[in-house]
C-alpha positions in Angstrom: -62.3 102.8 -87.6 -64.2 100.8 -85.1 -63.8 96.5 -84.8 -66.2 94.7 -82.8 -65.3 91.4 -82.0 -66.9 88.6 -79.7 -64.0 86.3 -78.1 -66.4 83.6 -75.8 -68.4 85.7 -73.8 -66.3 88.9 -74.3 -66.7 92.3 -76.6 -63.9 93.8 -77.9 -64.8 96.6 -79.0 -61.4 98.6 -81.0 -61.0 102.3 -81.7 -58.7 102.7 -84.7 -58.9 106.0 -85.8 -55.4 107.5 -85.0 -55.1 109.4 -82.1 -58.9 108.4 -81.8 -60.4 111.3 -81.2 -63.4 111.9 -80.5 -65.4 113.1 -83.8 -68.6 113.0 -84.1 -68.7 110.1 -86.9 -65.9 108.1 -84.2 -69.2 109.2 -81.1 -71.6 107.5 -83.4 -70.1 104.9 -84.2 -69.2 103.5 -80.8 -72.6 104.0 -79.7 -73.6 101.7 -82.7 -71.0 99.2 -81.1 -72.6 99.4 -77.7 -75.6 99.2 -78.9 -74.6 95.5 -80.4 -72.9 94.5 -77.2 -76.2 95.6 -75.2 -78.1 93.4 -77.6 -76.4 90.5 -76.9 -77.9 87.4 -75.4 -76.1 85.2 -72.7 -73.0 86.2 -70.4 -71.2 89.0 -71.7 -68.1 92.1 -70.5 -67.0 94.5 -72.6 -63.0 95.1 -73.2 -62.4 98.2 -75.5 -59.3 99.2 -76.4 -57.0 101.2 -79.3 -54.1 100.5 -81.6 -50.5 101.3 -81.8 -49.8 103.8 -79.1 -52.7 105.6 -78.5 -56.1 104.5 -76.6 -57.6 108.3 -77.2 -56.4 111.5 -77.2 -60.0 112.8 -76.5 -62.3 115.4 -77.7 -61.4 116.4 -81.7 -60.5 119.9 -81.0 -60.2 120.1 -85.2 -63.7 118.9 -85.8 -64.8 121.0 -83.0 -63.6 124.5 -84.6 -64.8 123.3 -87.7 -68.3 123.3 -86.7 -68.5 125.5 -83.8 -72.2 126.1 -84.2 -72.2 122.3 -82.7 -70.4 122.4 -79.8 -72.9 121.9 -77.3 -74.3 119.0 -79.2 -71.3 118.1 -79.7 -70.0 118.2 -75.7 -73.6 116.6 -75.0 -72.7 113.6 -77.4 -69.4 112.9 -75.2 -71.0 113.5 -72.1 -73.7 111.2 -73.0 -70.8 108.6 -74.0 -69.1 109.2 -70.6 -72.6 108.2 -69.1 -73.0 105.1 -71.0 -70.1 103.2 -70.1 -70.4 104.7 -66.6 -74.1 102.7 -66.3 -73.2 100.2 -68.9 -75.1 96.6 -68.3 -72.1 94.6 -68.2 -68.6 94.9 -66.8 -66.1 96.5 -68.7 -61.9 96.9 -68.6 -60.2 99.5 -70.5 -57.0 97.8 -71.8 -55.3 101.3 -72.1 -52.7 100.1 -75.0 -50.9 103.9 -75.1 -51.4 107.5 -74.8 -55.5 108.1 -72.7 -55.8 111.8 -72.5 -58.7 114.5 -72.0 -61.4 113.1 -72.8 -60.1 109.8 -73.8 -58.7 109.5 -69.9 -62.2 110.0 -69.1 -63.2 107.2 -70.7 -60.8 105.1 -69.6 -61.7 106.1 -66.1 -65.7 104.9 -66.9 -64.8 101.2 -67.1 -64.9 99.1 -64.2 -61.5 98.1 -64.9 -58.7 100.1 -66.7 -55.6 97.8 -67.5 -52.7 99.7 -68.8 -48.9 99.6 -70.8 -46.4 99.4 -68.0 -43.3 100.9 -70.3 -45.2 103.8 -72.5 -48.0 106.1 -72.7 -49.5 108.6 -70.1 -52.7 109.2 -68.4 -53.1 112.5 -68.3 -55.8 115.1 -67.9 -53.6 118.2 -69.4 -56.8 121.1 -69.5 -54.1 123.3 -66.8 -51.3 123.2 -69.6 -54.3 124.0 -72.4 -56.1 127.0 -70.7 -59.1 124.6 -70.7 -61.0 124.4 -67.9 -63.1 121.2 -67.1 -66.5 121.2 -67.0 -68.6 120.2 -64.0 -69.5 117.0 -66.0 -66.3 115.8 -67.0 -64.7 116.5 -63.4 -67.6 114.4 -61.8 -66.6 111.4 -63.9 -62.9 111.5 -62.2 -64.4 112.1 -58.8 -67.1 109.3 -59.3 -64.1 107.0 -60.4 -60.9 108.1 -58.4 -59.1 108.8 -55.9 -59.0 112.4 -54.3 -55.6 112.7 -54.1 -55.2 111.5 -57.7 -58.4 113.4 -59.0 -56.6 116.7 -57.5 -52.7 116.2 -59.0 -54.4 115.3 -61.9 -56.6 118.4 -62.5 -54.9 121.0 -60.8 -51.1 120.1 -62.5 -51.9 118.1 -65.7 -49.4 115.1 -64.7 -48.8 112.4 -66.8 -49.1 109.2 -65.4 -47.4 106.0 -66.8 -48.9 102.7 -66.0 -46.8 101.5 -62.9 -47.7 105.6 -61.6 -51.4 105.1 -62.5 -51.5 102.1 -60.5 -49.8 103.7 -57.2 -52.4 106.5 -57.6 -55.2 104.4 -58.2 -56.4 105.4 -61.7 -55.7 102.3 -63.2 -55.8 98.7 -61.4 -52.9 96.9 -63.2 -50.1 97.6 -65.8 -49.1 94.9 -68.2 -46.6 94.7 -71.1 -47.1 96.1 -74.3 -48.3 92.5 -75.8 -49.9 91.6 -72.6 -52.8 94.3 -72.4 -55.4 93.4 -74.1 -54.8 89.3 -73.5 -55.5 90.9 -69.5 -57.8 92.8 -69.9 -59.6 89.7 -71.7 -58.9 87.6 -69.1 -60.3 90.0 -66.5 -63.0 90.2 -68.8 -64.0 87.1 -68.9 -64.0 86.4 -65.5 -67.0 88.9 -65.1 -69.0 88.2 -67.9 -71.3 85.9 -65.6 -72.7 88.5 -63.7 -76.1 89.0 -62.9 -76.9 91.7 -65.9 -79.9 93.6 -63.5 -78.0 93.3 -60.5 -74.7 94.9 -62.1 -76.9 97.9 -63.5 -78.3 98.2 -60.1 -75.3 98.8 -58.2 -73.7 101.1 -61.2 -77.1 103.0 -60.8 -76.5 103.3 -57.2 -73.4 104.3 -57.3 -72.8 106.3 -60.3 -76.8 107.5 -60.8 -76.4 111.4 -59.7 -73.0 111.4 -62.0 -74.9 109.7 -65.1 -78.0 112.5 -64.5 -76.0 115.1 -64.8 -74.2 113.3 -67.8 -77.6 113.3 -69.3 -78.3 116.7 -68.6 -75.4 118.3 -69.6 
């Protein structure tokens, strides 16, 4: 469901789970897998990515109304993972391999890189199609992250980016073919890994502190 492997002085961390939803077993056990990364001794990024085509389709709407006496510690646990990669004590790339929506754009957003498929999958925040407004948290994650202009067509018309459009806008840095994703995102990866590990939570504190409070909070 979820592969950790160390390639030199990268983590990559793999969500394969489907659609890779967000459930509350899939929330735990990335955290596990971030907790191993943060562990680590010596240089180190973080590259996670999916399989086949999706990255993640978000929040597990099915698990959700199964358990709806959880929600909010349900919506606190992805908040909370939203948070994590936002302050995380390393550099990290999103190699978005297909289909980042909801929830799972969020998180894609959270890296300090997002590398993604130039021929398919979308980026898309679709809550204006669902009838599912964002929450104050999950909007501060795109507007921490983003663009205005790309935060607003985003939100407000539920557009669905490919990779060459999510790089015009700004959501994601590069596109790549299918089989060159993850190699880049490695590669990216690697160059970063020899950062100064207090320095690099400094500067995420500083400029992504308020947004990882209210992360917490929520």
């Amino acid at each position: 469901m979820i592969d950790l492997e160390r390639d030199g002085d990268v983590w990559v961390l793999r969500m394969r789970a489907g659609e890779n939803r967000f459930s509350m077993d899939v929330l735990d056990r990335l955290n596990s897998a971030l907790d191993h990364v943060e562990a680590a001794d010596g240089p180190r990024a973080l590259v996670t990515t999916g399989d086949d085509k999706f990255y993640s389709n978000g929040l597990d709407l099915d698990w959700l109304a199964s358990a709806p006496d959880r929600a909010g510690e349900y919506l606190a646990a992805v908040y909370g993972l939203l948070g994590r990669m936002l302050g995380f004590p390393a550099l990290t790339v999103a190699a978005v391999n297909g289909h980042a929506f909801g929830a799972g754009a969020l998180l894609a957003a959270a890296h300090d890189v997002a590398v993604m498929r130039e021929d398919r999958g979308y980026w898309c925040m679709p809550e204006a199609d669902l009838g599912l407004p964002l929450s104050a948290q999950f909007l501060s994650v795109l507007t921490a992250k983003l663009p205005a202009r790309a935060v607003q067509q985003a939100v407000m018309t539920g557009r669905r980016f490919g990779g060459p459009e999510a790089v015009a806008a700004g959501i994601v840095h590069e596109s790549a073919a299918a089989d060159q994703v993850l190699p880049t995102a490695v590669t990216i990866a690697a160059g970063l890994a020899a950062k100064d590990r207090r320095t690099v939570s400094e500067h995420k504190r500083l400029l992504y502190g308020e947004v990882i409070a209210g992360l917490s909070d929520g």
